[in-house]
VOKOLSE-563384 format. One record per atom (N, C-alpha, C, O, CB): x, y, z. Coordinates in steps of 0.1 Angstrom, whole numbers, padded with zeros to 4 digits, always signed. Each point is the difference from the previous one (the first is absolute). Glycine has a CB too. Example, Ala and Ser with C-alpha at 12.3 -4.5 7.8 and 13.67 -1.06 7.14 Angstrom:
<atoms>
+0132-0057+0078;-0009+0012+0000;+0009+0012+0000;+0010+0000+0007;-0029-0012+0005;+0015+0023-0019;+0009+0011+0000;-0008+0011+0008;+0005+0011+0001;+0007-0017-0023;
</atoms>
This chain:
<atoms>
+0008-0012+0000;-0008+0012+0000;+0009+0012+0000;+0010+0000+0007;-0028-0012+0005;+0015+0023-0019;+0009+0010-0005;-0014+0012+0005;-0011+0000-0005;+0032-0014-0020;-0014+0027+0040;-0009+0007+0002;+0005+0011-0008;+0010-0003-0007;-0018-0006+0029;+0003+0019-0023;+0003+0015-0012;-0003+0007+0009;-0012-0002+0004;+0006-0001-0030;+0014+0013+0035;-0006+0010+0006;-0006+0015-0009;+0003+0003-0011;+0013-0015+0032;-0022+0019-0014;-0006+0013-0009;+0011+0005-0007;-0006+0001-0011;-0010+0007+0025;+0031-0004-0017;+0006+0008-0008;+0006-0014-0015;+0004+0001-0012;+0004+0024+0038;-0009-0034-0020;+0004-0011-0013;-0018-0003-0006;+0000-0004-0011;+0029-0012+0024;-0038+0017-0008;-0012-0004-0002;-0009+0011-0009;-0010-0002-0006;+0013-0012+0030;+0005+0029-0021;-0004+0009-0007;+0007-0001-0012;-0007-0002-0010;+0000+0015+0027;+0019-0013-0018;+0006+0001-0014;-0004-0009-0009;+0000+0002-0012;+0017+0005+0020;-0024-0020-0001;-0010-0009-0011;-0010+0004-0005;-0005-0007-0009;+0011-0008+0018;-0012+0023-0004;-0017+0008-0002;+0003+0005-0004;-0011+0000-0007;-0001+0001+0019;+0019+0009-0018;+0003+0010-0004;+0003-0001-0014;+0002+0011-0006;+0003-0006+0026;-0005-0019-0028;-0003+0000-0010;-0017-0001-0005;-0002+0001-0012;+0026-0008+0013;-0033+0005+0006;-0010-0001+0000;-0008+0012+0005;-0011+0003-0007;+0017-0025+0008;-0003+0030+0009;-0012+0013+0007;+0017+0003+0005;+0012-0003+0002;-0048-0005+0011;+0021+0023-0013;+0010+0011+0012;+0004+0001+0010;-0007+0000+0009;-0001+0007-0015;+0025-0006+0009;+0006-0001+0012;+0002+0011+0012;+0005+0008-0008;+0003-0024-0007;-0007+0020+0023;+0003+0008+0006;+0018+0003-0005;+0008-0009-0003;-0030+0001+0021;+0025+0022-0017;+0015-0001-0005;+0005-0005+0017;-0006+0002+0010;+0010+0021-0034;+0005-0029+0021;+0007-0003+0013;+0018-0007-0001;+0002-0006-0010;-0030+0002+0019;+0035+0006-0002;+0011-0004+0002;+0004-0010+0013;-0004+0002+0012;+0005+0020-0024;+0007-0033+0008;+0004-0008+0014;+0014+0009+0004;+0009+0002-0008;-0018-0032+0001;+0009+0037+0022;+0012+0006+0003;+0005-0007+0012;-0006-0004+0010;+0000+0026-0020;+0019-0022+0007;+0011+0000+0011;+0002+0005+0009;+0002-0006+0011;+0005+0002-0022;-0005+0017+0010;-0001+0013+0008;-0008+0008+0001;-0010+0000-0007;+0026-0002+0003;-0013+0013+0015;-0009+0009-0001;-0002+0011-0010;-0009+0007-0003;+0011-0014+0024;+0012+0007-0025;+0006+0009-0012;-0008-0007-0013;-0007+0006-0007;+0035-0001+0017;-0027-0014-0010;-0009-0004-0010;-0014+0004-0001;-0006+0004-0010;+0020-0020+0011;-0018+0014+0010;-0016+0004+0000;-0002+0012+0000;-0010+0003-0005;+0005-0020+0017;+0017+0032-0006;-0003+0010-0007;+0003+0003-0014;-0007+0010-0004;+0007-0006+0024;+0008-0008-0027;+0001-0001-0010;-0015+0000-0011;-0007+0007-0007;+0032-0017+0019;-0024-0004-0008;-0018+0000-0004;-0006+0007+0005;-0008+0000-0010;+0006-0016+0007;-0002+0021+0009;-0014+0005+0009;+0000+0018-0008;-0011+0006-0002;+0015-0025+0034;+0011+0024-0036;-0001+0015-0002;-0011+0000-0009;-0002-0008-0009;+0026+0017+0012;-0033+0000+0001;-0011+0008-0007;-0011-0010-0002;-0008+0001-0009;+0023+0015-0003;-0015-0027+0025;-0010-0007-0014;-0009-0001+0015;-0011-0006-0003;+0027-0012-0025;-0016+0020+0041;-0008+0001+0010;-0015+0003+0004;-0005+0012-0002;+0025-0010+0004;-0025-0011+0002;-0001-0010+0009;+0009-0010-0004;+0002+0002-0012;-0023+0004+0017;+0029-0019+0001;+0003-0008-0003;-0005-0010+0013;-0006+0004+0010;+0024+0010-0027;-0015-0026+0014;-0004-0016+0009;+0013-0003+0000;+0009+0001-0008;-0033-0012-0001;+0024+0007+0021;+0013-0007+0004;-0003-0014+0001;-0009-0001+0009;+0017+0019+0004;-0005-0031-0017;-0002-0012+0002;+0010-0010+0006;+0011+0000-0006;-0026+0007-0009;+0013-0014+0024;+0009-0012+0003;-0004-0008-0007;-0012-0002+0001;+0016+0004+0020;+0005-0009-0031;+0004-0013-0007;+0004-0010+0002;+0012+0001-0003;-0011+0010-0003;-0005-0026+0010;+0004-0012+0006;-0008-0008-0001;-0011+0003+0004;+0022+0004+0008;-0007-0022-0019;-0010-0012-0001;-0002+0002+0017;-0013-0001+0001;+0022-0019-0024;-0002+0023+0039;-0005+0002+0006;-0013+0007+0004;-0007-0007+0008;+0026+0001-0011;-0023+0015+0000;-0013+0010+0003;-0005+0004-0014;+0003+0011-0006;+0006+0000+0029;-0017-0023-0028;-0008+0002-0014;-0008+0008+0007;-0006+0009-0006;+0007-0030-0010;-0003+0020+0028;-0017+0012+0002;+0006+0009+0007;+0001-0002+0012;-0024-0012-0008;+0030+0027-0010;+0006+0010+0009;-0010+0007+0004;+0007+0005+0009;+0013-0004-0017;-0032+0006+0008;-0008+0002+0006;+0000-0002+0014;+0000+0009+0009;-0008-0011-0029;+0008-0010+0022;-0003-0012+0012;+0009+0009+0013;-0004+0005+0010;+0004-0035-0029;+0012+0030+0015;+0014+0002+0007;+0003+0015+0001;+0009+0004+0008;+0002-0027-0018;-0018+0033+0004;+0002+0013-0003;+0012+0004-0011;+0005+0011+0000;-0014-0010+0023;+0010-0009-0031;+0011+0000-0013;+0000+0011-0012;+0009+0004-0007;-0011-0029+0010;-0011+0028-0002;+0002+0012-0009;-0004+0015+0010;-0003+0002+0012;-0003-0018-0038;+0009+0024+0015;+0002+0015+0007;+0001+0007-0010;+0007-0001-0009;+0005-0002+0029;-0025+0016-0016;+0000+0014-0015;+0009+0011+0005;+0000+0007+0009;-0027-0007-0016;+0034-0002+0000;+0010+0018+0000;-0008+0014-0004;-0012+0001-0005;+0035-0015-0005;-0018+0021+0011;-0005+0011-0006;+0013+0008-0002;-0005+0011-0004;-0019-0012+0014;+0034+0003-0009;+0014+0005+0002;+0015-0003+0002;+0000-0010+0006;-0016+0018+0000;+0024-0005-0009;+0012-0006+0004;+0003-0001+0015;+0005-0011+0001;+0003+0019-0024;-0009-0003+0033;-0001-0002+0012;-0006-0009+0004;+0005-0008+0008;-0003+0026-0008;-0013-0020-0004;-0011-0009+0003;+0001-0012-0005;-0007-0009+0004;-0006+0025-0003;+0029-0019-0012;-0004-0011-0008;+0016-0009+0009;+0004-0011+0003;-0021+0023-0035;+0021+0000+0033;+0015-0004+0009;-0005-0008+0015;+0006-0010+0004;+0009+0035-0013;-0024-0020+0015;-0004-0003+0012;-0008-0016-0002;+0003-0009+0008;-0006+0038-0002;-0003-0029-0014;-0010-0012+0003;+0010-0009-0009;+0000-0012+0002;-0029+0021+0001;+0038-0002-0014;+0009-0014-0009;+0008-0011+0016;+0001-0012+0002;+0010+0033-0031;-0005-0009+0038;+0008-0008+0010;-0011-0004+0010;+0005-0004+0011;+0019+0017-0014;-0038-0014+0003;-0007-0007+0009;-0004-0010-0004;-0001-0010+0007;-0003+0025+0003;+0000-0016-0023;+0003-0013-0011;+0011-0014-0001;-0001-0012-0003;-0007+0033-0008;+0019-0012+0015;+0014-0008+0002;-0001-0005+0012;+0002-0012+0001;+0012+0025-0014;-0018-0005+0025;-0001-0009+0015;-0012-0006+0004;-0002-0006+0011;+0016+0020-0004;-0020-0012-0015;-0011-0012+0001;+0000-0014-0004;-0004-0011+0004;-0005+0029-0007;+0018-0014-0009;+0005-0016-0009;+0011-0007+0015;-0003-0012+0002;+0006+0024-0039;+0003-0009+0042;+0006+0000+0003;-0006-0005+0016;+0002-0011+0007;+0010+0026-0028;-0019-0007+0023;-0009-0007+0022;-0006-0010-0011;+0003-0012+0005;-0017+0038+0020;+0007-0028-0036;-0010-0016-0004;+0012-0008-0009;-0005-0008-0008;-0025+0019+0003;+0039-0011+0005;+0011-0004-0003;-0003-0006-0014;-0002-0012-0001;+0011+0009+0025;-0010+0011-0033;-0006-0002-0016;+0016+0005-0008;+0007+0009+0004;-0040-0001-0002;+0035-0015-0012;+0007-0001-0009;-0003+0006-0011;-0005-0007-0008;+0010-0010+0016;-0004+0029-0011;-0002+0009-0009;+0006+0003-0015;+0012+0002-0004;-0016+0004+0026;-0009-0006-0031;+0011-0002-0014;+0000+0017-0004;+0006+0004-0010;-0013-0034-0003;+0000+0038+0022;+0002+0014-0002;-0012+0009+0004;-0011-0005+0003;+0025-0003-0021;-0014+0019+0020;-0012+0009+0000;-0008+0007-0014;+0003+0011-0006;+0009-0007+0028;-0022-0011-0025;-0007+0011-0012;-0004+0012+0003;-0008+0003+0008;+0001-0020-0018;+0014+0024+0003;-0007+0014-0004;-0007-0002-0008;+0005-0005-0011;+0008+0017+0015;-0027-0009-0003;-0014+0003-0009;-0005+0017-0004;-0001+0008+0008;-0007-0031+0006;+0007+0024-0025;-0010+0013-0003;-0012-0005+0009;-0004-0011+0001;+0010+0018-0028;-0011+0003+0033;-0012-0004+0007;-0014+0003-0007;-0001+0012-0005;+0015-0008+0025;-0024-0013-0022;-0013+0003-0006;-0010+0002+0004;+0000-0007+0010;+0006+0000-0021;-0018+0012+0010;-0011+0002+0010;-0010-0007-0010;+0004-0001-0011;+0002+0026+0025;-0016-0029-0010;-0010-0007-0007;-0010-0009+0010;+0001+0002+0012;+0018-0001-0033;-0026-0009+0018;-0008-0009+0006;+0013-0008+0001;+0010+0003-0005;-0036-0001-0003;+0024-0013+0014;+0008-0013+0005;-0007-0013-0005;-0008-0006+0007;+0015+0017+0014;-0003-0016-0035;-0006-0009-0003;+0012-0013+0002;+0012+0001+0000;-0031+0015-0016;+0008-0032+0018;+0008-0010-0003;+0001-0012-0014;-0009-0007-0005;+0006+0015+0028;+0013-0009-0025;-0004-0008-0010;+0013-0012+0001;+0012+0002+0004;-0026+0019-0020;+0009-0032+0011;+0002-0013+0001;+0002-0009-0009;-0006-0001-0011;-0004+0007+0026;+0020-0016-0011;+0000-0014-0010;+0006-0010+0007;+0010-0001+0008;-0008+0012-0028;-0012-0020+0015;+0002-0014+0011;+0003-0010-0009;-0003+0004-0011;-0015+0001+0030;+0024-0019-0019;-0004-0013-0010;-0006-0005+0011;+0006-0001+0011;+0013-0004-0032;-0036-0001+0016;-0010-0009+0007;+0005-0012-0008;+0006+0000-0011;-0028+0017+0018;+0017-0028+0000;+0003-0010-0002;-0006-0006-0009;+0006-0008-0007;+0001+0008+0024;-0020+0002-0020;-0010+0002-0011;+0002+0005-0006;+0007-0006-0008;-0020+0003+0015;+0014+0020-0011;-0004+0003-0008;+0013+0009-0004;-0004+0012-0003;-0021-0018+0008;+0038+0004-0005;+0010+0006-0001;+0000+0012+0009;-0004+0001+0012;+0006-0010-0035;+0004+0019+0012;+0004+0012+0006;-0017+0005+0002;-0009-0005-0007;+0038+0011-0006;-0032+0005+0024;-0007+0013-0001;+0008+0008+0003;+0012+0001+0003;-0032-0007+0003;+0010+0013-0008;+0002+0017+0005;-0014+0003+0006;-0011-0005-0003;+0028+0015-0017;-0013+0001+0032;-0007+0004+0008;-0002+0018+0001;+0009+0008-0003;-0002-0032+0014;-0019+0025-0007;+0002+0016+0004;-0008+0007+0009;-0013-0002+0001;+0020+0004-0022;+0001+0009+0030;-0013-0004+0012;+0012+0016+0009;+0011+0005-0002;-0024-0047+0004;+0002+0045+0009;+0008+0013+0006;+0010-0002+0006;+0000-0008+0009;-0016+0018-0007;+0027-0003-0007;+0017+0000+0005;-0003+0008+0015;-0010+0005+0004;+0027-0003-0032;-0001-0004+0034;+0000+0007+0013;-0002-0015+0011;-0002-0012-0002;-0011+0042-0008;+0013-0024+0021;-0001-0008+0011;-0012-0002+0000;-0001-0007+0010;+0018+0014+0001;-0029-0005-0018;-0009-0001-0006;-0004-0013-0002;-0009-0005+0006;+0013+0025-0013;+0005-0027-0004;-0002-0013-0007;-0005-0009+0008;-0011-0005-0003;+0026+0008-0010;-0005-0006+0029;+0000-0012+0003;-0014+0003+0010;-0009-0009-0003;+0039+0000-0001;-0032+0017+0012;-0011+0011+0002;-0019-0007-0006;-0009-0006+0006;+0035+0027-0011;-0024-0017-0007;-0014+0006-0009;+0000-0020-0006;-0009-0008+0002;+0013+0047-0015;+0007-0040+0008;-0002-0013-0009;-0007-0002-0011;-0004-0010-0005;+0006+0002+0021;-0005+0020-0020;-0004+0004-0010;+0004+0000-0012;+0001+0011-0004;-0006-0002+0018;+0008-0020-0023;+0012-0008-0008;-0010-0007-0013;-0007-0010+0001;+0025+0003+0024;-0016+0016-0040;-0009-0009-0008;+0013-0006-0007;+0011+0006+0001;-0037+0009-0006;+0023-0030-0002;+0012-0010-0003;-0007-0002-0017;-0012-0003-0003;+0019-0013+0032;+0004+0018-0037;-0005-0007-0013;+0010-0009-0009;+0011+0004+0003;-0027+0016-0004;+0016-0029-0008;+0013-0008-0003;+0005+0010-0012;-0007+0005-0009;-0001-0033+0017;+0021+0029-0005;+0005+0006-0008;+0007-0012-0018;+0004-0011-0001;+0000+0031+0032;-0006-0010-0041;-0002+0015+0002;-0014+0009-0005;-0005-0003-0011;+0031-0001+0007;-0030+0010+0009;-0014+0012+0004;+0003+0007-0012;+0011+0002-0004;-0012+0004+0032;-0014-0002-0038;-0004+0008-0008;-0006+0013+0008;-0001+0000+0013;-0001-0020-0029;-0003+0029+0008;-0003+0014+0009;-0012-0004+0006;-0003+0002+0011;+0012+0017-0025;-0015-0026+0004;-0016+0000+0011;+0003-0009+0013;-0008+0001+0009;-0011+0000-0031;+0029-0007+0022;+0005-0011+0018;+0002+0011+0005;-0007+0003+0010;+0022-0028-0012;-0004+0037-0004;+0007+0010+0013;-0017+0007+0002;-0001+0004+0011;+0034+0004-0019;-0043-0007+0002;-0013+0009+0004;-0003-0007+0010;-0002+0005+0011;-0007+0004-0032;+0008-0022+0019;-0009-0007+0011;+0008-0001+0012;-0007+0001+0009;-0006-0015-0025;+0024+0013+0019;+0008-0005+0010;-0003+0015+0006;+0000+0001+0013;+0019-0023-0023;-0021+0030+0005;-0002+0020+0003;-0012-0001+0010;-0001+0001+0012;+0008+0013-0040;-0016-0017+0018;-0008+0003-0001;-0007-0014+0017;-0010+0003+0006;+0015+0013-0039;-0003-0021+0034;-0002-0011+0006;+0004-0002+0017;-0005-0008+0008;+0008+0001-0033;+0008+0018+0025;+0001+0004+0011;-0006+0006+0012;-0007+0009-0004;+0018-0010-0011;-0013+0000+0027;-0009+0006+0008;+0000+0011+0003;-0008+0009+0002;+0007-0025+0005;+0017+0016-0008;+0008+0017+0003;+0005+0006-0008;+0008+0009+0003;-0002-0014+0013;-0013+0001-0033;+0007+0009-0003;+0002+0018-0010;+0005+0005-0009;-0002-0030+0016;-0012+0026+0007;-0003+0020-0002;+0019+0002+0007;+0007+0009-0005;-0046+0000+0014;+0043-0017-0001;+0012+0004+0009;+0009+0005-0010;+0005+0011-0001;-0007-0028+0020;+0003+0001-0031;+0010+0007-0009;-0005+0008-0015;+0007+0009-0005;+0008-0030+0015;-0027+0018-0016;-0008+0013-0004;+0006+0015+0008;+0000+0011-0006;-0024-0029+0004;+0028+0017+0010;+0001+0018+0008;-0014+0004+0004;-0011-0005-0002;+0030+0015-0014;-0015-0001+0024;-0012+0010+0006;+0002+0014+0002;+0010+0007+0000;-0014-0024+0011;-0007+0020-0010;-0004+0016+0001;+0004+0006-0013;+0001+0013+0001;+0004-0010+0024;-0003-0006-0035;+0004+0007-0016;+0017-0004+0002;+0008+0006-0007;-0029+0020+0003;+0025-0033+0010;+0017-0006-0007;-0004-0016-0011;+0004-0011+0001;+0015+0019+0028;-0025-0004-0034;-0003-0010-0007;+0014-0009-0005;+0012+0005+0000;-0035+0011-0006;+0022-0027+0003;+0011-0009-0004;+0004-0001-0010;-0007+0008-0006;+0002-0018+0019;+0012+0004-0022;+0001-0004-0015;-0003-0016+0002;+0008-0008+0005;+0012+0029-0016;-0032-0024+0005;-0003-0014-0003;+0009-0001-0008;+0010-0006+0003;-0032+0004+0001;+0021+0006-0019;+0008-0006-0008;+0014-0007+0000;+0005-0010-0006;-0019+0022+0001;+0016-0001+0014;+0016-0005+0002;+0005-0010+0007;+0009-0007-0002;-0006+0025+0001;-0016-0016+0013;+0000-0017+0009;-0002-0010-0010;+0008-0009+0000;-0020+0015+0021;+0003-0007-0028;-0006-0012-0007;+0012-0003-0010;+0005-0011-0002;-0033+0016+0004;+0032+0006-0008;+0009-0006-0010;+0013-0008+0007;+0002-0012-0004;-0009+0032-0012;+0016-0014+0028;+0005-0006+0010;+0000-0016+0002;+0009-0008-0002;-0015+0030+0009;-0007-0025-0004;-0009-0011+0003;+0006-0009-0007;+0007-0009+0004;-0027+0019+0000;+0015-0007-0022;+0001-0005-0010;+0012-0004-0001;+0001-0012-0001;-0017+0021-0006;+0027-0003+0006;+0016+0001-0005;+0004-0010+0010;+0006-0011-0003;-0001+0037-0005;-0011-0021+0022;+0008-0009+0010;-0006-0015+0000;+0007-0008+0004;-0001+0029+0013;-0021-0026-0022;-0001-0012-0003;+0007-0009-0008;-0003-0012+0000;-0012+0020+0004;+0026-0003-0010;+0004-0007-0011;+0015+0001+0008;+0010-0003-0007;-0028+0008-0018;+0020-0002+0036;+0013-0006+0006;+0005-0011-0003;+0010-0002-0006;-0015+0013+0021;-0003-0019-0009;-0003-0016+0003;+0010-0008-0015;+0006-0011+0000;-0036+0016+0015;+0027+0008-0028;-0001-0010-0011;+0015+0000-0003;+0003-0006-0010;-0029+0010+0000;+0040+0006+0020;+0008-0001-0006;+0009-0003+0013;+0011+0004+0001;-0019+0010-0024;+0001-0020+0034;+0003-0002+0014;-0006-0010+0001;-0011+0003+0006;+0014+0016+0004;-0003-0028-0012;-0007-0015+0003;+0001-0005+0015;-0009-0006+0007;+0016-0003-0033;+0001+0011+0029;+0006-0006+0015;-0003+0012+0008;+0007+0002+0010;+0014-0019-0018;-0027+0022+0007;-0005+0012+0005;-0013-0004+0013;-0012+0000-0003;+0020+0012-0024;-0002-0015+0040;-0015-0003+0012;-0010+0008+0002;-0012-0002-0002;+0023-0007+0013;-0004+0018-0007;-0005+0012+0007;+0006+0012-0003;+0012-0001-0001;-0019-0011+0016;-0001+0025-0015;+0004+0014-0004;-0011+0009+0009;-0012-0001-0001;+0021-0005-0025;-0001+0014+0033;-0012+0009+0012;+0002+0013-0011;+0012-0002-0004;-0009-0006+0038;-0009+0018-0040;+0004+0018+0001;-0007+0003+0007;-0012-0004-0001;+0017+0011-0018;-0001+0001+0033;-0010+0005+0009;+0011+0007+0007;+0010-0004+0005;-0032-0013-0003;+0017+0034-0005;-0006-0001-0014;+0000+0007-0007;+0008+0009+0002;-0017-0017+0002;+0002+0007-0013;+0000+0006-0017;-0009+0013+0007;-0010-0003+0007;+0009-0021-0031;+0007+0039+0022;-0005+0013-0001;-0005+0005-0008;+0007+0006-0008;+0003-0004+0017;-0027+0000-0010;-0004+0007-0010;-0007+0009+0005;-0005+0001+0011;+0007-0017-0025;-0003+0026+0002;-0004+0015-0005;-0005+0004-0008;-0005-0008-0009;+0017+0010+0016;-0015+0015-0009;-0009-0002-0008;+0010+0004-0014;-0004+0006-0009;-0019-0001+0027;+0039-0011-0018;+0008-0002-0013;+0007-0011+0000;+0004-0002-0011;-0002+0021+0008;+0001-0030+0012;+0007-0012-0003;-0009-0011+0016;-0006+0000+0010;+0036+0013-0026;-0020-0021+0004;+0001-0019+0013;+0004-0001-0002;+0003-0003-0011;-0011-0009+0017;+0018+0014+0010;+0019+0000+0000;+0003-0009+0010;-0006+0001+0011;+0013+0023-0018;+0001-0033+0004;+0002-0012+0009;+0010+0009+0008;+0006+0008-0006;-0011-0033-0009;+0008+0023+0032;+0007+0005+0006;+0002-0011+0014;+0003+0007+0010;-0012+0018-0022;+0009-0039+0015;+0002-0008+0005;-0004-0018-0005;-0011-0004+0002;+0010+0028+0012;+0009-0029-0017;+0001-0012-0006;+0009-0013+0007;+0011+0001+0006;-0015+0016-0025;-0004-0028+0017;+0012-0012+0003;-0004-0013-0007;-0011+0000-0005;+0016+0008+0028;+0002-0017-0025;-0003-0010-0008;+0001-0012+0003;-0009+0002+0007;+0013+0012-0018;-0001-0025+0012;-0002-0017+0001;+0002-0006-0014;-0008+0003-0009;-0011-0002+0028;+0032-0009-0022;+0001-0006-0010;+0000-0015+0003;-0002-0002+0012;+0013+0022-0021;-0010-0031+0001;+0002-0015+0005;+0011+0000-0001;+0006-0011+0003;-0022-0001-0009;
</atoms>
């Protein structure tokens, strides 16, 4: 079994949908390097250790170089008290959008799916999860939309309306993972950020055989 954490798991998506720009850094120099002009930024801990950095407090929003200096080295001593083996810290462009999830499993029946359902700490939460065998035509990404209990959440509210299209097309592109990844188990994005101009993947991991 071969795990992909988010910065090797994005550069694979990224021939398929929109990635967040991001960098694996070494340093902190590195991360300002990246980060000039381009703030807000995400700080992420990286390790087949802590696939759910959430969980552990692993990521962190900057807003400044001060701010990005401060939490880069609280990042480092954290890896460090949960004694995690670090292949680096991502720097992320940071995106605002709904929090969607999306998914691919191989069922034992019926190959690969794909899933889609509300990202965020949300998911495990709501369970709110439509499944279809990949690979999905537009009218599957409508229904799996549309089929949802919750989903005015990723629709948007109050007039931030979302870009369906961009989700569904998403959907589509990423159904056909499977067809050039065979050995492919499992794939979480959660999650995919959308708006009312993209669906931008901004946290990923993967499961190979």
């Amino acid at each position: 079994m071969e795990v992909l954490t988010a910065y090797k798991a994005e550069k694979l998506l990224n021939n398929y949908v929109r990635v967040s720009k991001s960098i694996l850094s070494q340093s902190v120099e590195e991360a300002i390097d990246f980060a000039e002009r381009q703030y807000p930024i995400a700080l992420k801990i990286i390790s087949k250790q802590a696939l759910h950095k959430t969980e552990i407090k692993g990521v962190r929003i900057v807003h400044n170089k001060q701010d990005l200096m401060q939490q880069y080295s609280e990042l480092l001593k954290l890896s460090v008290q949960k004694g995690i083996h670090l292949e680096g810290i991502l720097v992320q462009k940071f995106q605002e959008g709904s929090e969607v999830f999306v998914g691919i499993k191989k069922d034992p029946t019926f190959g690969h799916v794909i899933g889609l359902g509300v990202g965020g700490i949300l998911v495990e939460e709501l369970k709110d999860v439509q499944w279809r065998v990949c690979p999905i035509a537009a009218k599957d990404a409508d229904s799996m939309l549309e089929n949802l209990k919750f989903k005015n959440i990723i629709k948007g509210a109050r007039g931030n309306h979302s870009n369906i299209a961009a989700l569904k097309k998403a959907l589509i592109q990423l159904s056909h993972f499977p067809d050039k990844h065979p050995k492919l188990q499992e794939m979480d994005i959660n999650p995919l950020i959308l708006n009312h101009q993209y669906a931008t993947v901004v946290d990923a991991r993967m499961i190979f055989e």
